[in-house]
C-alpha positions as a printed NumPy array, in Angstrom:
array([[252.415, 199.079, 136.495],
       [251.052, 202.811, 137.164],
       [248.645, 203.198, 139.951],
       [246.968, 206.402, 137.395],
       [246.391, 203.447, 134.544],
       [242.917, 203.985, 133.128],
       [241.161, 201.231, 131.704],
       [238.264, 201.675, 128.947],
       [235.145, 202.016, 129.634],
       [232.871, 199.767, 128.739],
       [230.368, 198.827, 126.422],
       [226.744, 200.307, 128.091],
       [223.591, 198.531, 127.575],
       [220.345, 200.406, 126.991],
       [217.833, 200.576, 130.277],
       [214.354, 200.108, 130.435],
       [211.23 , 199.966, 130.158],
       [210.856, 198.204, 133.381],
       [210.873, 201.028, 135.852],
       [207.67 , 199.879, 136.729],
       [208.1  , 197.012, 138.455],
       [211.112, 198.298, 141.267],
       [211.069, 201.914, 141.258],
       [208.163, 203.441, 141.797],
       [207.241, 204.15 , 145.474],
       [204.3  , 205.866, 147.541],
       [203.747, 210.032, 146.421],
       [207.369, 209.296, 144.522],
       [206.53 , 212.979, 142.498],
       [205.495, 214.648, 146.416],
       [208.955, 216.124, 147.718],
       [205.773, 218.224, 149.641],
       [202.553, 217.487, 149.757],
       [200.204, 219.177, 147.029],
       [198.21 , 221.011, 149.849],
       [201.286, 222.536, 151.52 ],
       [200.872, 226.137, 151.794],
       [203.82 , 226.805, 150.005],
       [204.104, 223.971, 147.368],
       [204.023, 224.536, 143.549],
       [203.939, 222.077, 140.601],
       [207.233, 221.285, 138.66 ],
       [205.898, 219.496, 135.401],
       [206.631, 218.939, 131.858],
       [207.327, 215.947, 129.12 ],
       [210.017, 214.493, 127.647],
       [210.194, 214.694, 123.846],
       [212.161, 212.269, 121.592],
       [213.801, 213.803, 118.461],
       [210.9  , 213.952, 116.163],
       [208.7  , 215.807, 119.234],
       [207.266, 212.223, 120.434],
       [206.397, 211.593, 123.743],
       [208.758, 209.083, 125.892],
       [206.063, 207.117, 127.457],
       [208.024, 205.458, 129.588],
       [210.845, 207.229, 131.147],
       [211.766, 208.283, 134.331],
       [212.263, 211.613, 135.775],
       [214.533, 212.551, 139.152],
       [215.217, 216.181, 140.719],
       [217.403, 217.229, 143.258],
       [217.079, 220.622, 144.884],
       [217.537, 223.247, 147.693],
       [214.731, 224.114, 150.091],
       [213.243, 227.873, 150.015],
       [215.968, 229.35 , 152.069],
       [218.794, 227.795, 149.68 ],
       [219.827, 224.652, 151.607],
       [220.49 , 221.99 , 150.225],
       [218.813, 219.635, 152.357],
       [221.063, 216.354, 154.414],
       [218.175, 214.351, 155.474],
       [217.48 , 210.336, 154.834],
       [214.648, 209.069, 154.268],
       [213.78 , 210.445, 150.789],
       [211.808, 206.964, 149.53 ],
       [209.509, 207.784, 153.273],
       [207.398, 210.608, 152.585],
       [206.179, 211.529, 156.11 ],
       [204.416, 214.947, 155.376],
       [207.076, 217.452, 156.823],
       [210.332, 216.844, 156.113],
       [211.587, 218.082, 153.128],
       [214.457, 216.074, 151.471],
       [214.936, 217.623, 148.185],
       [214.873, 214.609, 146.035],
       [212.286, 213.076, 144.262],
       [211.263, 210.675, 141.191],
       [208.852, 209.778, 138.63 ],
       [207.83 , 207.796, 135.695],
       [206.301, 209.809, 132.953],
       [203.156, 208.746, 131.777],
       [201.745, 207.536, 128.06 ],
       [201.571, 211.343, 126.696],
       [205.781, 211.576, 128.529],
       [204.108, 213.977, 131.112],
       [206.027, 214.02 , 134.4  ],
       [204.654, 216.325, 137.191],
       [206.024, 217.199, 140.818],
       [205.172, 218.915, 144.191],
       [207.679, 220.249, 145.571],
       [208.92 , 223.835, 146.846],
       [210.65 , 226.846, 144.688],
       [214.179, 226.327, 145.27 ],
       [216.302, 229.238, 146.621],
       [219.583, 230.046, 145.835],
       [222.778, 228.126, 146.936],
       [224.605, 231.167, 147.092],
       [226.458, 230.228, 143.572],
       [223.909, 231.557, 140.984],
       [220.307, 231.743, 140.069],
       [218.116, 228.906, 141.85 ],
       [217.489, 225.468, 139.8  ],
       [216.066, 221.705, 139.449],
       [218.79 , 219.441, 138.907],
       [216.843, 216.558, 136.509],
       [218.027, 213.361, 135.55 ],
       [216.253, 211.583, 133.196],
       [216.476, 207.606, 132.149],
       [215.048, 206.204, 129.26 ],
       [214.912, 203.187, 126.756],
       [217.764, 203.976, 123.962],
       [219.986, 205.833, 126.613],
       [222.922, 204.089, 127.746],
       [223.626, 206.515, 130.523],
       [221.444, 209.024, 132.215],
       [221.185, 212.736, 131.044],
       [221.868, 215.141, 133.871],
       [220.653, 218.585, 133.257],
       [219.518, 221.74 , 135.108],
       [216.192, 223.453, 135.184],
       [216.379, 227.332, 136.126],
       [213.86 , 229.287, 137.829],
       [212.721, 231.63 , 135.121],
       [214.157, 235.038, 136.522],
       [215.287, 237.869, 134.627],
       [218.937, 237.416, 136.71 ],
       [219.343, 234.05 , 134.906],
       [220.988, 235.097, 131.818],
       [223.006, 237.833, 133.277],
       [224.592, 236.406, 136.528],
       [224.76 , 232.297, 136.66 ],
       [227.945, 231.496, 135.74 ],
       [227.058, 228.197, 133.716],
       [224.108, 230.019, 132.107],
       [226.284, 232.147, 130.915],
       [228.625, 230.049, 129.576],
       [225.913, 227.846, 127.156],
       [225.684, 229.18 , 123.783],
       [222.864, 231.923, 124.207],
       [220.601, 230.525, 121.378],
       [220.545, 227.154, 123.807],
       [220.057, 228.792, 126.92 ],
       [216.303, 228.663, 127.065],
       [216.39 , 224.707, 126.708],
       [217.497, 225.54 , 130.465],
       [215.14 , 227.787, 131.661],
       [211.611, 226.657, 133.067],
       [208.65 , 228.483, 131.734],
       [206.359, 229.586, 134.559],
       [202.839, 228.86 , 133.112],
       [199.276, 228.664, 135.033],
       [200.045, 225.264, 136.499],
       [203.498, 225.988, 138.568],
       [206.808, 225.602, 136.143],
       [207.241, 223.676, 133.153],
       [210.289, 222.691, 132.006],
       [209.854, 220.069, 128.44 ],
       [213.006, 217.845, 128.092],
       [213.868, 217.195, 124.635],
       [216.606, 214.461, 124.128],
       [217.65 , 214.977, 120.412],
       [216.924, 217.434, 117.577],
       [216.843, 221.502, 116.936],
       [215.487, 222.405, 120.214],
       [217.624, 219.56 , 122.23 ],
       [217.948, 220.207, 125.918],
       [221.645, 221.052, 127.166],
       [222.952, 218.011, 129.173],
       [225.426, 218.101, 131.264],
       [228.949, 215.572, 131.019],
       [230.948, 214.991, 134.182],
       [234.785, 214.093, 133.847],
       [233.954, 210.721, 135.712],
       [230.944, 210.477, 133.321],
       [231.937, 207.502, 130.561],
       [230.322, 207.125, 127.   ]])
């Protein structure tokens, strides 16, 4: 037999609602705290296919600090204050509003700076993995992946600075469906 035999994948099982009862943890949505001088509010909803709200899903970013890097600290479920891990989660609420404090992220040196999001929800078998760009005018013209999404599904990627920090609305199906992302190790 051939060591490089794949087996099938198989059949996934829908998730949820029970985040409640083992995920949540103390200021889950705080990768800083709201009063740090240079914190800003990442928030938005997630939308079903006919614009509903998903009451009861939950929301996870990854990121780079201010200066870029991306940070290789533990302790990301022990908010002490200070240290800035770069991960963080949250359940959305009964309107499928999420909302985070965290910092802007900076540049990796590989494009324009964004959120990585994962989102988990009742009906998904797997979780959606997609990116959240800063909204900067270099966006469009110099990030590599931006650039190669169809242009009239770019903005599904691109966070929308409004008077509350950046929003960024996550839409799992229909016309204005955000762009996830598929990894080869990723099974359906």
């Amino acid at each position: 037999m051939s060591d490089d035999v794949r087996l099938p994948a198989t059949p996934g099982q829908t998730v949820g609602p029970f985040f409640g009862y083992a995920l949540p943890y103390e200021h889950d949505n705080e990768l800083v705290p709201p009063t740090h001088p240079d914190a800003i509010r990442f928030h938005g909803r997630v939308l079903d296919g006919a614009g509903d709200p998903v009451p009861d899903a939950l929301v996870e970013i990854w990121q780079s600090d201010a200066d870029g890097r991306v940070p290789r600290v533990g302790g990301s479920l022990r908010r002490d204050g200070w240290t800035f891990t770069g991960w963080g989660r949250v359940a959305t609420d009964n309107t499928g509003t999420f909302s985070f404090s965290t910092l802007r992220p900076g540049s990796t040196g590989s494009g324009t700076p964004f959120f990585a999001v994962t989102v988990v929800a009742r009906g998904l078998l797997n979780r959606l993995f997609t990116r959240a760009y800063l909204p900067t005018a270099e966006s469009v013209d110099t990030d590599r992946f931006l650039l190669s999404v169809d242009p009239a599904r770019r903005t599904t990627l691109i966070a929308v600075a409004d008077a509350d920090g950046l929003r960024f609305d996550i839409r799992l199906q229909g016309p204005d469906e955000t762009v996830f992302l598929r990894y080869p190790d990723d099974r359906a």
